[in-house]
C-alpha positions as CSV (number, residue, x, y, z in Angstrom):
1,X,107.6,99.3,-120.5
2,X,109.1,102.7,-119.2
3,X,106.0,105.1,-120.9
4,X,103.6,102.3,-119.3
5,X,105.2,102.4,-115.8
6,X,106.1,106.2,-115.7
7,X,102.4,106.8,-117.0
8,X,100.8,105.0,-113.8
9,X,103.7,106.8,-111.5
10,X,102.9,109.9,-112.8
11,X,98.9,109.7,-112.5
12,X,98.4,107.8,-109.4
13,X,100.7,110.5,-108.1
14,X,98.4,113.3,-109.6
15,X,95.2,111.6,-108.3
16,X,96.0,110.9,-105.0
17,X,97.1,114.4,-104.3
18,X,93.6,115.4,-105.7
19,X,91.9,113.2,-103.5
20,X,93.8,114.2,-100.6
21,X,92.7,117.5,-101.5
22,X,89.2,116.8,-101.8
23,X,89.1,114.6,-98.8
24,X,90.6,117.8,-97.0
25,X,87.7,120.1,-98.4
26,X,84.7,117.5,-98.3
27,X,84.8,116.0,-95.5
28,X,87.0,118.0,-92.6
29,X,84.0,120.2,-92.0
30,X,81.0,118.0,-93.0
31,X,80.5,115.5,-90.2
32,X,78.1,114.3,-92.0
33,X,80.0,112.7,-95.2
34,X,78.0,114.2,-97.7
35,X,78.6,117.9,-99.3
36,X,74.8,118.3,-99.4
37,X,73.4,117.3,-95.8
38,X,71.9,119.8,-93.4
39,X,74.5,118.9,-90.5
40,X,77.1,122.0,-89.9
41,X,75.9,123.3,-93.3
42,X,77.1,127.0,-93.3
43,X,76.8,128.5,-97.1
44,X,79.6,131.3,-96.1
45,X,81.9,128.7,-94.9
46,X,81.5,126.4,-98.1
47,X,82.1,129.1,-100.7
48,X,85.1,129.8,-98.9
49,X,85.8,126.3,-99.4
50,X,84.8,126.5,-102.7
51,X,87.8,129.3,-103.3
52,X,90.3,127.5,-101.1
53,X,89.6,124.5,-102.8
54,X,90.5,126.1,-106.4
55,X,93.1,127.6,-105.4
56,X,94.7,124.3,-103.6
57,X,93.8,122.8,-107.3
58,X,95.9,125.5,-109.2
59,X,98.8,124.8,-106.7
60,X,98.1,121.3,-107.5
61,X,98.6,121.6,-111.2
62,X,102.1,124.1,-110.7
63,X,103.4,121.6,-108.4
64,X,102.4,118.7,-111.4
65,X,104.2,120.6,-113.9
66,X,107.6,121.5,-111.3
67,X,106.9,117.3,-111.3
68,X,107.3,116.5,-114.9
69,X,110.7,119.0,-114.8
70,X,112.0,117.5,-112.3
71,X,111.0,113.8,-113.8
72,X,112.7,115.2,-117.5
73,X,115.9,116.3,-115.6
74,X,116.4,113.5,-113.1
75,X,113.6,110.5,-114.5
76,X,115.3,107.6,-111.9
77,X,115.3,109.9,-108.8
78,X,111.7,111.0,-109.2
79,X,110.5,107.3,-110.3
80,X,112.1,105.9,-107.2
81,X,110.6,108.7,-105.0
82,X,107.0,108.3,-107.2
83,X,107.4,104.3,-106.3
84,X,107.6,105.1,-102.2
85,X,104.7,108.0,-102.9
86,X,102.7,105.2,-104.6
87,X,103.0,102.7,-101.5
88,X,102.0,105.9,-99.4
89,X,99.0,106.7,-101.4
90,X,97.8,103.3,-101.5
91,X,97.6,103.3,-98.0
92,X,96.2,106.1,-97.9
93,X,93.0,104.9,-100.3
94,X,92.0,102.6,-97.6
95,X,90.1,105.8,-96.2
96,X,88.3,106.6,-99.4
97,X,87.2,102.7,-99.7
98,X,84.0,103.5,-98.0
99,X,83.9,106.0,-100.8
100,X,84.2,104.1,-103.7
101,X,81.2,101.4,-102.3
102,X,78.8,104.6,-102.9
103,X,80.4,105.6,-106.3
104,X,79.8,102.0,-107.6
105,X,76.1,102.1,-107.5
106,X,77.0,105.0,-110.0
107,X,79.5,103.8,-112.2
108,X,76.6,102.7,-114.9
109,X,75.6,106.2,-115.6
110,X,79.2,107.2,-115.9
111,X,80.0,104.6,-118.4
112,X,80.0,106.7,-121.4
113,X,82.0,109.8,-119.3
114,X,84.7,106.9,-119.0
115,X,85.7,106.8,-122.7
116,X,86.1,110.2,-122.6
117,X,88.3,109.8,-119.8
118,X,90.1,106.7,-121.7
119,X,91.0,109.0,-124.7
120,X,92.5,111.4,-122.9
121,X,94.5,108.5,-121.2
122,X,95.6,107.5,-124.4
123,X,96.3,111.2,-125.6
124,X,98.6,111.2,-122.4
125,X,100.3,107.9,-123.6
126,X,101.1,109.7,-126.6
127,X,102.6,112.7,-124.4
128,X,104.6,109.8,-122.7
129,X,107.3,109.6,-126.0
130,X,109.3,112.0,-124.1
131,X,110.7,108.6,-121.9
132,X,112.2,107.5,-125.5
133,X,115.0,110.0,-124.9
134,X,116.0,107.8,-121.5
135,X,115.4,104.7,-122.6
136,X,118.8,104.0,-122.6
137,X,119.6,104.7,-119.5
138,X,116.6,103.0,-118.1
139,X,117.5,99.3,-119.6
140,X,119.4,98.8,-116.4
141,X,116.1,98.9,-114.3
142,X,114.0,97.2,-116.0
143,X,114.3,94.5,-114.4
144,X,113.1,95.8,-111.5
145,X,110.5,97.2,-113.4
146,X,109.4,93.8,-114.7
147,X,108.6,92.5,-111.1
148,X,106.2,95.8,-110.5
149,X,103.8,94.8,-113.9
150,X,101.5,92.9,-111.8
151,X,101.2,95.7,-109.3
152,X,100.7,98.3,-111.8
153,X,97.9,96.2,-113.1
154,X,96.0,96.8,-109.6
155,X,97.0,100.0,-109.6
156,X,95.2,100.8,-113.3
157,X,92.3,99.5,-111.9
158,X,92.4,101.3,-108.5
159,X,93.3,104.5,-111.0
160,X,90.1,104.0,-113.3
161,X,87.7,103.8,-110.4
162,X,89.5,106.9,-109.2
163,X,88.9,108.7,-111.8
164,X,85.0,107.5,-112.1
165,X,85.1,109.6,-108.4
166,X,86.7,112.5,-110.1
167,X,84.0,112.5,-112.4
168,X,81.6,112.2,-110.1
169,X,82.9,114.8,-107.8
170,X,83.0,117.3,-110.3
171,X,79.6,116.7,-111.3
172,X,78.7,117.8,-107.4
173,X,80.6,121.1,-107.6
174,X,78.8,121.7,-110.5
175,X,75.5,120.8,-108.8
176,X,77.2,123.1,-105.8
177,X,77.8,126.3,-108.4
178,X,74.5,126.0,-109.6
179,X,72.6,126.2,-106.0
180,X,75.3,129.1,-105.6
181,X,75.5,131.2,-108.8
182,X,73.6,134.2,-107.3
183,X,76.5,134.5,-104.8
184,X,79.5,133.2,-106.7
185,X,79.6,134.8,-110.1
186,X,82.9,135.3,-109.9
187,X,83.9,131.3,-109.1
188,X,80.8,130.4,-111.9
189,X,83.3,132.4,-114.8
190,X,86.4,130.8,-113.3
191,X,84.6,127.2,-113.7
192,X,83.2,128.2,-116.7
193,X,86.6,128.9,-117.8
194,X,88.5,125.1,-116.4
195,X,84.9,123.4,-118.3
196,X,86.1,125.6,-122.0
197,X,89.6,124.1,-121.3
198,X,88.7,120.2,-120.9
199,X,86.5,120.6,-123.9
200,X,89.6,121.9,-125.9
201,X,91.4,118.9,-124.5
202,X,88.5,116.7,-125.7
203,X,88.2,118.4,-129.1
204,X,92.1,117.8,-129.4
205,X,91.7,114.4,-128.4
206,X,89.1,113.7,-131.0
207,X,91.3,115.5,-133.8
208,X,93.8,113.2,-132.8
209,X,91.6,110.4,-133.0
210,X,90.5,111.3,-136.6
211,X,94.5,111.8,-137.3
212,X,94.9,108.3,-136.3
213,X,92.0,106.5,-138.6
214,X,93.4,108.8,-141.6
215,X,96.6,107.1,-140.6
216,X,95.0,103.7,-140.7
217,X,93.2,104.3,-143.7
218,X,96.8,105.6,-145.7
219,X,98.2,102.1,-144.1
220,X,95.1,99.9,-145.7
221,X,95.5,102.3,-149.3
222,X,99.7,101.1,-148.7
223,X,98.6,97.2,-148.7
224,X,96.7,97.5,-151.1
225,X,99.7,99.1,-153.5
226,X,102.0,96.0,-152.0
227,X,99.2,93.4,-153.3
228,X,99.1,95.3,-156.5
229,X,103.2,95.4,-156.5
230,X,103.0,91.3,-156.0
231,X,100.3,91.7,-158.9
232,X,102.7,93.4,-161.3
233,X,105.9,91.0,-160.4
234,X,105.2,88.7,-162.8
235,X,104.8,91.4,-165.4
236,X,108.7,92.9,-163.8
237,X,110.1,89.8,-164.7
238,X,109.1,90.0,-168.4
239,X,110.3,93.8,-168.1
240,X,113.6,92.6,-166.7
241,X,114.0,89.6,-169.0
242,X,113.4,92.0,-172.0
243,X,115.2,94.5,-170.6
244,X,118.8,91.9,-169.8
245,X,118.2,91.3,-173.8
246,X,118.4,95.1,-174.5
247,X,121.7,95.8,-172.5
248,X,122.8,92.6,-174.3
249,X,122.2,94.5,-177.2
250,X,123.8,97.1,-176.1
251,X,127.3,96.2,-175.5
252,X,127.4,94.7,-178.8
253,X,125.4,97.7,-180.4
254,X,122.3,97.2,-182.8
255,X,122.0,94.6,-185.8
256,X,119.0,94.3,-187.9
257,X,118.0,92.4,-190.7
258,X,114.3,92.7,-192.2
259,X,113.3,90.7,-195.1
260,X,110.0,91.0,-197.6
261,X,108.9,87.4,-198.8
262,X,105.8,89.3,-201.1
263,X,107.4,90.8,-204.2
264,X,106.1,95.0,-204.3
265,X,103.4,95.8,-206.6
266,X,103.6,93.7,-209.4
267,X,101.5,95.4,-211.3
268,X,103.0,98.5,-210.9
269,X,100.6,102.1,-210.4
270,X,100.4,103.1,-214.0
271,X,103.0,104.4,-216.6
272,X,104.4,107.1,-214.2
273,X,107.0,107.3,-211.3
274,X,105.6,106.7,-207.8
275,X,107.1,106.9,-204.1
276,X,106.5,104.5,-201.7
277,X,108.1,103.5,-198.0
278,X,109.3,99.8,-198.3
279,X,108.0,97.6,-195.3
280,X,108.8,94.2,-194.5
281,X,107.2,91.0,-193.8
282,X,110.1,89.7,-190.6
283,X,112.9,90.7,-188.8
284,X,114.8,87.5,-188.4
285,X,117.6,89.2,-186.7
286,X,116.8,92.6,-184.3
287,X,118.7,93.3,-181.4
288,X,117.7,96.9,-181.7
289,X,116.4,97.5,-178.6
290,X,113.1,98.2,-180.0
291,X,114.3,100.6,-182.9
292,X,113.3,98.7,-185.8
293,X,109.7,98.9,-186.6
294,X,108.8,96.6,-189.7
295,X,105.3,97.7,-190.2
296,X,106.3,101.3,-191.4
297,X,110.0,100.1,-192.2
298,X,111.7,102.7,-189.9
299,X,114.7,102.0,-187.7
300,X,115.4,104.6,-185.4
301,X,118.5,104.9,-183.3
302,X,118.2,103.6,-179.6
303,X,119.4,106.0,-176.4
304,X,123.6,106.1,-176.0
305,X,123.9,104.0,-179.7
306,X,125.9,106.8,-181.4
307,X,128.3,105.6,-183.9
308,X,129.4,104.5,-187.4
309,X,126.7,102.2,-188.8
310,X,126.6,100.1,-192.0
311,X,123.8,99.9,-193.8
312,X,122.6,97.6,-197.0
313,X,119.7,96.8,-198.9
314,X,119.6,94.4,-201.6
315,X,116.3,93.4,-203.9
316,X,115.9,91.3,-207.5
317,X,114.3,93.4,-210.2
318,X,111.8,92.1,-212.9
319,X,111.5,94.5,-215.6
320,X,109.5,94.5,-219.0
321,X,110.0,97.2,-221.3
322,X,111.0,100.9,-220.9
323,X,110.9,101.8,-217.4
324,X,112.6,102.5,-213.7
325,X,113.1,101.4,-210.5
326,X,114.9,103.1,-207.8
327,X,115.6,102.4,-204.1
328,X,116.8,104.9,-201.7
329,X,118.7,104.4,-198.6
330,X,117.4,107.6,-196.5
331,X,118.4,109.4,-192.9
332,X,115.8,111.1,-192.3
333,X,115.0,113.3,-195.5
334,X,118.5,113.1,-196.5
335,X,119.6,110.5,-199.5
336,X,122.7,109.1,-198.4
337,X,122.9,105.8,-201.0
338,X,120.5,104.3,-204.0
339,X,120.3,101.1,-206.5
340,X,118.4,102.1,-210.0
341,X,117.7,99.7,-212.6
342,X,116.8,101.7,-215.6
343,X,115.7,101.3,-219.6
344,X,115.5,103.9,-222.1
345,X,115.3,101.9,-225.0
346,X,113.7,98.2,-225.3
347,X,112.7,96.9,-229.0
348,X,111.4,93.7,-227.7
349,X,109.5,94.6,-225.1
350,X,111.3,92.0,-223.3
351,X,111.0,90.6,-219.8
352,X,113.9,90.4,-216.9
353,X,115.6,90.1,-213.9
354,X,118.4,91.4,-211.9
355,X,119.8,92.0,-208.7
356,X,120.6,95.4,-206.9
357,X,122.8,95.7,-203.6
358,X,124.0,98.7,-202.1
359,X,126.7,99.3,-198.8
360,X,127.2,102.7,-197.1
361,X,129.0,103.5,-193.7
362,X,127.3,106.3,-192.1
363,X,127.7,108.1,-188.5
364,X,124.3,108.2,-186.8
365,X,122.6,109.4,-183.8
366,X,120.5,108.4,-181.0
367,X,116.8,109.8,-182.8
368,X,118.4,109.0,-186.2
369,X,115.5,107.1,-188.6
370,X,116.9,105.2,-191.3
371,X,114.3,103.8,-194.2
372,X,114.4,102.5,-197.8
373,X,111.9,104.9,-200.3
374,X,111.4,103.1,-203.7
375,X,110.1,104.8,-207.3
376,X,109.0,102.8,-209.9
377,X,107.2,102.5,-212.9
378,X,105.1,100.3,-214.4
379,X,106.2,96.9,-215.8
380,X,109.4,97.1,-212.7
381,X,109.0,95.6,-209.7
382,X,111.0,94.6,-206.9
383,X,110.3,90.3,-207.3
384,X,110.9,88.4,-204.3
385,X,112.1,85.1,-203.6
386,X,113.6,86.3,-200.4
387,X,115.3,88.5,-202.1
388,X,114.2,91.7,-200.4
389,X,116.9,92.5,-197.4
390,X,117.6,95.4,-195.3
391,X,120.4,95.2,-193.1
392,X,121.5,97.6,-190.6
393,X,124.4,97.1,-187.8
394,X,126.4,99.4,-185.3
395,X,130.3,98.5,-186.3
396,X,131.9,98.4,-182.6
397,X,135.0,100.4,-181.4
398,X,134.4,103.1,-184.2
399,X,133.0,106.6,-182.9
């Protein structure tokens, strides 16, 4: 409410005091009421208008700019003084009414002059953040500012058709420096100059404008990231609920068991030793936290699981014949445990079973990989009913 009122204060006050000055310059020695007519037409005395006239303008624009200090260093004084200047002015525009009846028959071909004129309105809006710094202090008035709304409504609409004037005014001088520009060269460089500066104002305006869509645009590319985030929130639940089962595991440490159902080779590769990674057909127990990997047989210790770690592996061996079978309880390319079953000597050639099992207590690391490698001849197998296990837990407290 403060920018919206202080922006109306502040360019009704600017505009009337153009007017006034253009009223002064126009009219006081044409008796006719129009620039161009024949009556009391002296070409000497309007380029001397012409100068006084600029130079009233540049006063006009220091005394705007003493205005806006004065506004930044005392803003309730000046919008209490801009309020009476307001009623003044208005009753001042009862002279120009007259006026504006001409203008209107005009206003059609100025149509597309008054968006240019509405962006630099809203480029001034923008300059208006300054009352942000005050708004405190200006919640105590704003009450009284409330019951001026309506009137600042009129007075937007006595301000655009104002402004249409302005526009059409300065499209006369311009008419006026062109009939003149053999005798005012030096006033057609200074307007040449004030023409260069509203079309920087306009090019800033439109860089602004193009600021503002890029800012639109980054706003619709943000929505569309928030329906993509509502997208995924299903898919974060799952996360979550996987992850509350990790830091489950976690506090208790890993446990793993893996089990083979399929006995391995049973036919065995041929009469000489082979090496092979074991693999497993299940995990019915793995809170590893996604360590344990039973298609390659790998666990590898999780992230903050340091610690002292048993670890066990247990088959049933079929054997016929002279032969080995050996299982290897491995950290990385170190051998830290085995089970053999191994025959030198059989007369019989005979055919049987028996079951292997082997415990170690090892410190590991977060990285560790831990894996069972198995050599073994032909006519020994490892024979599975179930038998197959590889067990692997964190024992708490112990570091």
């Amino acid at each position: 409410m403060c920018k919206f009122v202080l922006f109306f204060l502040y360019l009704g006050a600017y505009s009337q005091e153009i007017l006034g000055e253009i009223n002064d310059y126009y009219y006081k020695d044409y008796p006719s009421g129009y620039m161009g007519g024949s009556v009391g037409y002296n070409k000497q005395a309007t380029n001397s208008k012409i100068e006084g006239g600029k130079s009233q303008i540049e006063d006009t624009k220091s005394e705007i700019e003493e205005l806006i200090n004065k506004i930044q260093k005392n803003m309730i004084s000046q919008i209490e003084a801009l309020v009476k200047e307001i009623e003044k002015q208005a009753n001042e525009n009862v002279q120009i009414k007259n006026d504006i009846v001409q203008i209107n028959t005009k206003l059609t071909e100025l149509e597309n002059e008054n968006k240019i004129i509405k962006s630099e309105n809203d480029r001034i809006n923008d300059k208006l953040n300054i009352c942000e710094k005050v708004e405190k202090d200006n919640v105590r008035i704003l009450g009284k500012l409330k019951t001026m709304e309506n009137e600042n409504a009129i007075c937007t609409r006595k301000i655009v058709d104002i402004n249409a004037k302005l526009v059409k005014l300065e499209n006369e001088n311009k008419n006026i420096k062109n009939e003149n520009d053999r005798d005012n060269d030096e006033l057609s460089q200074k307007l040449a100059g004030e023409n260069d500066r509203i079309n920087g104002k306009l090019t800033k305006v439109e860089n602004e404008n193009d600021d503002l869509s890029g800012r639109l645009t980054k706003l619709e590319h943000e929505c569309t990231k928030l329906a993509q985030m509502e997208r995924n929130q299903s898919e974060l639940k799952a996360d979550l609920a996987k992850t509350d089962k990790n830091v489950k595991g976690a506090l208790s440490g890993p446990i793993v068991d893996c089990k083979r159902s399929k006995s391995v080779d049973p036919d065995g590769p041929g009469p000489y030793l082979r090496r092979k990674t074991l693999t497993y057909d299940t995990c019915p127990v793995d809170n590893s936290m996604g360590g344990m990997n039973k298609n390659n047989g790998i666990f590898t210790v999780p992230a903050n699981q340091d610690g002292i770690y048993q670890i066990s592996f247990t088959t049933k061996v079929k054997d016929k014949g002279v032969g080995s079978l050996r299982a290897i309880i491995k950290v990385g390319n170190k051998e830290i445990g085995d089970v053999q079953r191994y025959k030198t000597i059989d007369q019989n050639n005979g055919e049987g079973y028996i079951s292997l099992a082997q415990i170690v207590y090892y410190p590991l690391r977060a990285g560790d990989k831990v894996w069972i490698q198995y050599l073994y001849s032909k006519g020994y197998w490892m024979y599975s009913e179930n038998s197959i296990h590889f067990t692997i837990r964190k024992i708490p407290h112990i570091n």
